[in-house]
Each structure stands twice: as structure tokens, then as C-alpha cells.
C-alpha positions in Angstrom: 6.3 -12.7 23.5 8.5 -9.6 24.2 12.0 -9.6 22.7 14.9 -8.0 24.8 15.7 -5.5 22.5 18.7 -5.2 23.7 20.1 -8.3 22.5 19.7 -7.4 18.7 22.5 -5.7 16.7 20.9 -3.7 14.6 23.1 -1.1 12.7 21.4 1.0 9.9 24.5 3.4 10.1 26.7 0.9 8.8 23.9 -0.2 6.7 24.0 2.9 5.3 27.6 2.7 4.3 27.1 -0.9 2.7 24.7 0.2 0.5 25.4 3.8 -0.5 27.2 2.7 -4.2 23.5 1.4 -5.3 21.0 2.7 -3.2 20.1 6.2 -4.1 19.7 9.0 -0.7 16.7 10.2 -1.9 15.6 14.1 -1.4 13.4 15.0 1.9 11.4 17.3 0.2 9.1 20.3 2.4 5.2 20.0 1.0 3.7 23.7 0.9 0.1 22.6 0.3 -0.1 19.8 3.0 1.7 21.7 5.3 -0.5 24.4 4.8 -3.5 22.1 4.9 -2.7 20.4 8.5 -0.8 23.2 10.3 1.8 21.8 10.8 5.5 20.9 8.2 4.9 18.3 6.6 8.6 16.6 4.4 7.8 13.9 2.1 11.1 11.2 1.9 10.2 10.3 -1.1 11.1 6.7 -1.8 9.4 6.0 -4.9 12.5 8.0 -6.5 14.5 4.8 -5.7 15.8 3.5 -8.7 13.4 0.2 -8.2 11.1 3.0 -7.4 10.6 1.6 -3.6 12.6 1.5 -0.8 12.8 -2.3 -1.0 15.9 -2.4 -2.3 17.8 -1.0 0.6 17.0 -4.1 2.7 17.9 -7.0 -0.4 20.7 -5.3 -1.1 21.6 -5.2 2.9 21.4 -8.5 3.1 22.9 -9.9 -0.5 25.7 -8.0 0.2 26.3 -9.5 4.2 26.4 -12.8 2.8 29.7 -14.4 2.5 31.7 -15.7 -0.5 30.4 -19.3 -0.9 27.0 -18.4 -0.2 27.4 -15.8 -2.9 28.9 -18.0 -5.3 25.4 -20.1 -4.7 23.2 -17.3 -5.3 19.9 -16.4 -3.8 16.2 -17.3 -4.2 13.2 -15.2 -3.3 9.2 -15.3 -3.7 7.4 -12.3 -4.8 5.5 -10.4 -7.6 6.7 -7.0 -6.5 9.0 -4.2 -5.1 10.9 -7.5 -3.2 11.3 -9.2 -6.5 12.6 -5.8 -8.4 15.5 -5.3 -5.3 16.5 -8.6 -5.1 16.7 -8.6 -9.3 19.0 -5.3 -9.1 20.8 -6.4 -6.2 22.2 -9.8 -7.8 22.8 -7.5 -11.2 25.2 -4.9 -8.9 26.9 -7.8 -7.0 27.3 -10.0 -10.2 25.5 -13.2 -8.3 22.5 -15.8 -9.9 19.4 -15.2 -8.7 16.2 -17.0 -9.0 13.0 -15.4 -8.7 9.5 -17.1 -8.0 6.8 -15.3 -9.0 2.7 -16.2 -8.8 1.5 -17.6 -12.4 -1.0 -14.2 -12.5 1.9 -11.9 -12.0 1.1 -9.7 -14.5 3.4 -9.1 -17.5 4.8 -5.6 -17.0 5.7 -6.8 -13.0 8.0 -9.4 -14.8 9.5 -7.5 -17.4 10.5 -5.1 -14.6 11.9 -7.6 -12.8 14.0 -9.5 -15.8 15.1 -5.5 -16.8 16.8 -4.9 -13.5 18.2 -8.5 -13.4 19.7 -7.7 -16.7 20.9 -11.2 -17.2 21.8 -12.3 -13.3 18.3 -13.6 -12.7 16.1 -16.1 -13.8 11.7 -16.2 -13.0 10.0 -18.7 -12.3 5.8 -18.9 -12.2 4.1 -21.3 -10.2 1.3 -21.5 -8.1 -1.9 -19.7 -7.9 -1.2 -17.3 -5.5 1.9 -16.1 -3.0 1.6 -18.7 -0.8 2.0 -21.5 -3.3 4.9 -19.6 -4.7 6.9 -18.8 -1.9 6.3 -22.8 -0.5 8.1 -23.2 -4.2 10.5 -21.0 -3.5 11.7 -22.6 -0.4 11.9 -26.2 -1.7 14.3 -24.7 -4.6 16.4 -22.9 -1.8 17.0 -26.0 0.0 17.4 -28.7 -2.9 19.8 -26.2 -4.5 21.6 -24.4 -1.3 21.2 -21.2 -1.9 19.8 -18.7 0.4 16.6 -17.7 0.5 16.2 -13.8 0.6 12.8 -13.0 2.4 10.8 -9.8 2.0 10.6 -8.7 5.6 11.1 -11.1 8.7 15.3 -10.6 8.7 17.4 -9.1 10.8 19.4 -7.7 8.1 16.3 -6.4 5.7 15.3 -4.5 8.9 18.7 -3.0 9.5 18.9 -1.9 5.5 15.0 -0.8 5.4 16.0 1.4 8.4 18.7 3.3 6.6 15.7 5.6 5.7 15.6 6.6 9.1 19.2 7.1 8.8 19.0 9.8 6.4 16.0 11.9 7.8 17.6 12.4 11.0 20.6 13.4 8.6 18.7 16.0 6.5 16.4 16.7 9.4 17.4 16.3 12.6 14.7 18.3 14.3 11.9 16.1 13.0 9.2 15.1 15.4 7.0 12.8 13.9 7.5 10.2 11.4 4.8 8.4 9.2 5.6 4.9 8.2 3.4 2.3 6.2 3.0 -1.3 7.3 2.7 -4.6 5.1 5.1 -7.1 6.6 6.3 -4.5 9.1 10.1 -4.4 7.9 10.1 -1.0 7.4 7.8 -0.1 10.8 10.5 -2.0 12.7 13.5 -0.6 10.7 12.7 2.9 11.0 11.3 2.8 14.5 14.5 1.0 15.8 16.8 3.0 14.7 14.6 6.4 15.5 14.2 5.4 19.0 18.1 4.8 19.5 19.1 7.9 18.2 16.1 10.1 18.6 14.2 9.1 21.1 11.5 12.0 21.4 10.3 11.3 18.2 7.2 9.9 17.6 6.5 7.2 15.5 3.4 6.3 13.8 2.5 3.8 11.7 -0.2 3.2 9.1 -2.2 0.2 7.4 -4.6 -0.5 4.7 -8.0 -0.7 6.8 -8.8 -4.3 4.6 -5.2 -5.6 5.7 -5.1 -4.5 8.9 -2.4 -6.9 10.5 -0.4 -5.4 12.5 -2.9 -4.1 14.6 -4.9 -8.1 14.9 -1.2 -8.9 16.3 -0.9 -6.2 18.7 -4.7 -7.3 19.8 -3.6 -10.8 20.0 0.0 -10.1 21.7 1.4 -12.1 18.2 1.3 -12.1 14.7 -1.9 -14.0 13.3 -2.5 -14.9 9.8 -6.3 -13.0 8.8 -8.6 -15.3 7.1 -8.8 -12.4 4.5 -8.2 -9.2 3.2 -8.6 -6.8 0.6 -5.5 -6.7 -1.7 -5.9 -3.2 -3.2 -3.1 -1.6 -1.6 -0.6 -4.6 -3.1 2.4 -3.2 -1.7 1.1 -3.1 2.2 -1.6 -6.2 1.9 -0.5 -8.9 4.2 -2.4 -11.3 5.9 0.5 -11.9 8.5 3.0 -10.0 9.9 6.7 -10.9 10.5 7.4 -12.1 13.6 10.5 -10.0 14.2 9.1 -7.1 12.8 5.8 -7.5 15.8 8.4 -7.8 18.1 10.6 -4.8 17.9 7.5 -2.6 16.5 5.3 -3.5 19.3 7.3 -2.0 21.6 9.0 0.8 19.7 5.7 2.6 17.4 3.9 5.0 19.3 0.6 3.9 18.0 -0.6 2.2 14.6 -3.8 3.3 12.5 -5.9 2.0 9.6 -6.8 3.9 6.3 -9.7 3.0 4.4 -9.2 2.0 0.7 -11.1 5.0 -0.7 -9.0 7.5 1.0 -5.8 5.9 -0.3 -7.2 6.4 -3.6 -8.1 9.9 -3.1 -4.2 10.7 -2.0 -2.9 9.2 -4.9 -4.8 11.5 -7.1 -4.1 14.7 -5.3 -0.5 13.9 -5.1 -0.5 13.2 -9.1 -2.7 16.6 -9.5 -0.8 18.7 -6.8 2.5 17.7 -6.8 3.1 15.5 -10.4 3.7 12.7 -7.3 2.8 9.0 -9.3 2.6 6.4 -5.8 1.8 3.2 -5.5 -1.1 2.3 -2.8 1.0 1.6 -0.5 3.7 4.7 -0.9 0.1 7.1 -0.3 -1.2 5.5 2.8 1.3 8.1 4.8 0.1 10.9 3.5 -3.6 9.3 3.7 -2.9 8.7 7.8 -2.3 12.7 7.9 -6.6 13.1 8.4 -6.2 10.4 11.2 -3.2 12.5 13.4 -4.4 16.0 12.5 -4.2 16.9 16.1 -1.2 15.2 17.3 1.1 16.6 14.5 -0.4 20.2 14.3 2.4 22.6 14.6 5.1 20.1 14.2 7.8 18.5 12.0 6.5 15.6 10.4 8.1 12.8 7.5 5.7 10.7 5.6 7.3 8.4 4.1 6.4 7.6 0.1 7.4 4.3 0.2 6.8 3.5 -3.2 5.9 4.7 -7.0 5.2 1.5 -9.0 1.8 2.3 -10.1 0.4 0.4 -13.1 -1.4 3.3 -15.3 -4.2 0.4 -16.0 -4.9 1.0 -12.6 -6.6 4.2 -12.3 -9.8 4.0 -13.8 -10.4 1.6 -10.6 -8.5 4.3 -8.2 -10.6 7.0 -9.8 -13.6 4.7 -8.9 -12.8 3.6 -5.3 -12.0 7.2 -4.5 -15.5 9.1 -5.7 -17.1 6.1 -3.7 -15.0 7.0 -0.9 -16.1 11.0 -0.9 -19.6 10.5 -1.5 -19.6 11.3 -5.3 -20.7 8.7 -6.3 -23.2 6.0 -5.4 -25.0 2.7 -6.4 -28.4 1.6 -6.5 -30.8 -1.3 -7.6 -34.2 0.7 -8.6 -37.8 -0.8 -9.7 -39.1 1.5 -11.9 -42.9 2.2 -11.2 -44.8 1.0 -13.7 -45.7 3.6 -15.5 -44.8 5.6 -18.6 -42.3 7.2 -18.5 -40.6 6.0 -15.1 -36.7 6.2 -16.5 -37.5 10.0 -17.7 -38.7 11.4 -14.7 -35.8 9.8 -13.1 -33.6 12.0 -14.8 -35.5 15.0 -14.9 -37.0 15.2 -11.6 -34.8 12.8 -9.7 -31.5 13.3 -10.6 -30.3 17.2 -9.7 -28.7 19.7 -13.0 -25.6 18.5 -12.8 -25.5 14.9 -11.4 -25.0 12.1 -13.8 -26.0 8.3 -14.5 -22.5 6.8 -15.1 -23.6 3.6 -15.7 -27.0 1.8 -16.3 -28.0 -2.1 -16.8 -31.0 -4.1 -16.8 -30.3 -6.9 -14.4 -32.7 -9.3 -15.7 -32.3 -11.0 -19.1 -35.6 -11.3 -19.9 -38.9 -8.4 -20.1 -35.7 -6.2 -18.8 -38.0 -3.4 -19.2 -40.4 -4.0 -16.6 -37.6 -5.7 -14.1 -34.9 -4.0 -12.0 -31.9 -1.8 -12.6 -28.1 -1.1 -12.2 -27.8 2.2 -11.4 -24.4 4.2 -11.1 -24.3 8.1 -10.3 -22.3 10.6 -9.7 -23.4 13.8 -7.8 -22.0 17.3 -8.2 -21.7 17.4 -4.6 -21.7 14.7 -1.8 -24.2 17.1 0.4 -26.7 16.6 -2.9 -27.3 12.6 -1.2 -29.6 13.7 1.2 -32.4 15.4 -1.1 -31.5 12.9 -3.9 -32.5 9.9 -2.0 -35.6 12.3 -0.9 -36.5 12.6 -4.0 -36.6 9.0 -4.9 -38.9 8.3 -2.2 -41.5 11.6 -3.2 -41.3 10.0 -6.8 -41.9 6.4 -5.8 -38.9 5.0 -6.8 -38.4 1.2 -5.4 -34.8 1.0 -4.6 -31.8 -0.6 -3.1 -28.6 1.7 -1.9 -26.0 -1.2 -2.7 -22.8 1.4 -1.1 -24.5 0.2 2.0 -24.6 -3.5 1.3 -21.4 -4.6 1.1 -21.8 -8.1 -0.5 -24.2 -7.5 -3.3 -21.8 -4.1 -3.9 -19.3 -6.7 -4.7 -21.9 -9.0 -6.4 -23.0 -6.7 -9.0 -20.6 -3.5 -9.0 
């Protein structure tokens, strides 16, 4: 399934040019800490300082503004509940065109607001369907009873070419840059940045990153073709795709240097550095970059290196749950069904013999409903140290505590956490 890549005319210079009134050259900024931290320089392009807050908007806008007069005066139509639907919005605001927006019915309500703000007027939303496939089936009906064109988030020549004007700029700013960190949903900006890089820059290398529960690039480049994944885990919004374009396998099959999965946890743990280090708010998906930089330490030590932040929309209500997934992640914190012996006393020995001076019981539950007392418990802690694990769980045993360590049993984790 190999495209000659020589027959495409993809031109993220010119892109560059097209879009430069609305889309905003955002800084390339040198990261002391990291840098310090891997060996090596490490340069944040820092994407989430877009004005939809994500690069998405360089590839709408792209391809809005190729579109000629009548299929302007027709307007456009897209399906999404995120950074797509946001570009798209400010794109027909800037270009003075109708656009109609599809959006899941459980897109929450700040998502929409954001949307109708940067639409100001030009756009309408429209919520159907349970989730995105339902929506963007929608979506495509409306395009073609109405005759509009349908603006797609990542499988298109021309979003490629405008999402690849980032590349554009770091080999402006930084033209001695030798590796380049790019995250992966539908693979428009892989195949952007990667296509241009290796036309102008060759020797640089290429990398790109994925959620490990949405790992979809790398099932195509087992299977030699983009394959939808029966499921995945939607944490990190802005990069979880169960298929890849087809496009974008094509060209970034052939042009990344190598592509690598980041567990959840760890994403989490980035995003609360970068807030506490560097006053940095990203997305999921704008951290999993900087999250990859554990998984190349030895390939970029020494070296120039770009992560790119892809994206800053971050919904505040979110990080009690980011908080969450990243203690679980680093071995703070831990789950456990226990069966307290029964005898008196049971639950206080537990914390003062079990538990170590400065551990804590975050959260406690009887699971049964009735004689609760005598049956099993939820247990949550959190350990002043992940070494303290070992000799906790030894002290269990010495104190004859029944119990179940649910961070090692996936589905009844899920079930009861």
C-alpha cells in the first residue's frame, strides 16, 4: 500500500503564507529544566498558544481558504467535538462563510460554547448521535443534501499541508534542530510535519508518539494499513482514534523514524509538572511529547530536540481525575479489596500497624449493603513513597489481612474504582 511520494504536492511554505493573517507563529521556546533533566536541549513549539489553543486551525483554515468562490459561497460542514470544530468555527468567522458544525449529543457544554464564540455568528451546531461516529455519518448526509463541502479533521491533502506549517516555522527559528516530537491521533500532524521535515531537512529525525490505549498508528504499521481498533481508552481526547487516516499512514509510514506509545498515567504526570514547572496548562494530547521524552532518553541525549505542545484546551473539571491517573501511574497510590479478620479491632490495627506514619486511606467503602461490618472493603491509599509498597503489602500479610490488589486486576479496577 505504499504511495509514491513523489506524486503529492504538498507545500507547507505556501501554506504558510495563506494562513499567516489568522494563524498565530507561535514562540519556540528553550526548556531549562527538561533540558537539564535529559541532557540534551530540549524547545517546546508551543501550540496551545494558538488562538483556538491547538494547532488545528492551521489545517481548516488551509483548506477553507483553497476552496474556490462557489464552494465558498456554499459553506462548509464538519463533525467534531473538539480542536477541529473550534478551527473550522474561526476559520468561517475570518473568511466571512456559513458553517455547520455537528457535534455528539454528550459534547459537553463549555466544548460548544467555545465553538459558537469563535464562530461568532458564521456557524451553526448541530447535536446528534451518541457518539462521533453517528455524528460525522450526520455530518456527511448534510454535506451532500446541501452541497457544501465537508471539512475533515485529518485525511486531506490540504489539512496535511497547513498542519505542516509547524514544521515550517521550527526549521525557521531553529534550523539546527535534530529531533522532532510529534503526537499522533488521526496522523495529520505526523504526516504534515514529517513531509515537509524530510524535504527540507532531511537528517532530522522524526519521532512520533501515541496514547498507549489508542495506539493506532502503530496496529497500521503492524498491519501494513490503517485498521479500525475494536476499542480504546479515550483519555487523551485530542490523540484517541480508533483509525487512522489513510493518507496520513501512507506518507508517515514511510517518512517517521519510529512511533512509540505513552501510557495514560504518565501523560497525566507531564501535565502536572508542566502546570507546576513551567505555568504550561496542556491538554492530554499537547503533553504526550514531552511524556515520549522518558521513551528516547538515549537517542536525543546531547541533541536539539522540538516537542511539540499540540494543544492547551484542558477542561479544569478534569484534574481531579488527572491528579488520580497520575499517583496510580507513579506508585503513590494503590487499591485494594481487604476482609478484615474477624476480630476486634481489625480496621485500627490497619492503620496503626499496617499503614506506615505518613501514608493515608483516601478513600474507604463497605462493598456489601448488608452486615457491611463483617464483609469486604474499598480501600484507596496513598503512600509517602512508591518504595513503601513493598513492606506495606508485607505488612498486610504479617497482620492477616485478606486482600485483593485491584491496580493489578484491570477489570474489577474499572468495576469498582
Amino acid at each position: 500500500m505504499n504511495l509514491d511520494l513523489s506524486t503529492l504536492t504538498l507545500d507547507s511554505n505556501a501554506a504558510s503564507q495563506r494562513i499567516r493573517e489568522v494563524v498565530h507563529h507561535t514562540p519556540l521556546q528553550y526548556n531549562l529544566h527538561l533540558s537539564e533533566k535529559y541532557g540534551a536541549d530540549i524547545y517546546l513549539k508551543r501550540e496551545d498558544l494558538q488562538a483556538v489553543r491547538s494547532y488545528k486551525i492551521r489545517g481548516a483554515f488551509n483548506k477553507i481558504s483553497s476552496l474556490d468562490q462557489e464552494e465558498l459561497e456554499k459553506g462548509v460542514v464538519c463533525a467534531s467535538a473538539g480542536n477541529h470544530a473550534q478551527g473550522v468555527a474561526l476559520s468561517c468567522k475570518k473568511l466571512g462563510i456559513r458553517g455547520v458544525i455537528f457535534m455528539p449529543g454528550p459534547t459537553p457544554r463549555q466544548k460548544i460554547t467555545q465553538t459558537e464564540m469563535w464562530g461568532n455568528g458564521q456557524i451553526e451546531i448541530v447535536l446528534t448521535g451518541d457518539t462521533f461516529d453517528d455524528c460525522q455519518k450526520a455530518a456527511l448526509s448534510y454535506t451532500q443534501e446541501n452541497e457544501m463541502t465537508f471539512i475533515p479533521p485529518f485525511d486531506d491533502e490540504k489539512i496535511i499541508e497547513g498542519q505542516g506549517t509547524v514544521a515550517v516555522e521550527i526549521l525557521d527559528e531553529l534550523p539546527e534542530v535534530e529531533v522532532i516530537i510529534v503526537p499522533i491521533g488521526g496522523g495529520g500532524l505526523s504526516s504534515g510535519i514529517s513531509y515537509h521535515i524530510k524535504r527540507h531537512a532531511p537528517g532530522v529525525k522524526c519521532y512520533g508518539v501515541e496514547p498507549e490505549g489508542a495506539a493506532s498508528m502503530q496496529a497500521a504499521l503492524q498491519a501494513g494499513e490503517p485498521l479500525e481498533l475494536e476499542r480504546i481508552n479515550k483519555f487523551v481526547d485530542g490523540a484517541a482514534v480508533k483509525k487512522v487516516g489513510l493518507l496520513n499512514f501512507q506518507i508517515s509510514s514511510q517518512l517517521l523514524d519510529n512511533v512509540k506509545s505513552v501510557p495514560e498515567g504518565k501523560v497525566c504526570t507531564t501535565i502536572l509538572e508542566l502546570y507546576n514547572k513551567d505555568a504550561i496548562v496542556a491538554e492530554p494530547a499537547g503533553a504526550l511529547s514531552i511524556a515520549a521524552l522518558d521513551f528516547h532518553r538515549e537517542e536525543i541525549k546531547g541533541k536539539k530536540v522540538v516537542c511539540v505542545v499540540s494543544g492547551g484546551n484542558n477542561d479544569i473539571d478534569r484534574m481531579s481525575e488527572i491528579k488520580e491517573l497520575s499517583l496510580l501511574y507513579e506508585g503513590f497510590k494503590h487499591y485494594f479489596i481487604v476482609r478484615f479478620p474477624q476480630r476486634p479491632g481489625a480496621l485500627r490495627l490497619l492503620v496503626t500497624e499496617v499503614l506506615g506514619p505518613k501514608d493515608d486511606i483516601t478513600r474507604f467503602e463497605y462493598i456489601k449493603k448488608t452486615e457491611r461490618e463483617r464483609g469486604p472493603a474499598l480501600i484507596g491509599i496513598e503512600l509517602n513513597h512508591p518504595n513503601d509498597y513493598i513492606s506495606f503489602i508485607e505488612r498486610l500479610k504479617t497482620y492477616k489481612f485478606d486482600f485483593i490488589e485491584l491496580n493489578k486486576d484491570q477489570t474489577l479496577f474499572e468495576y469498582l474504582v
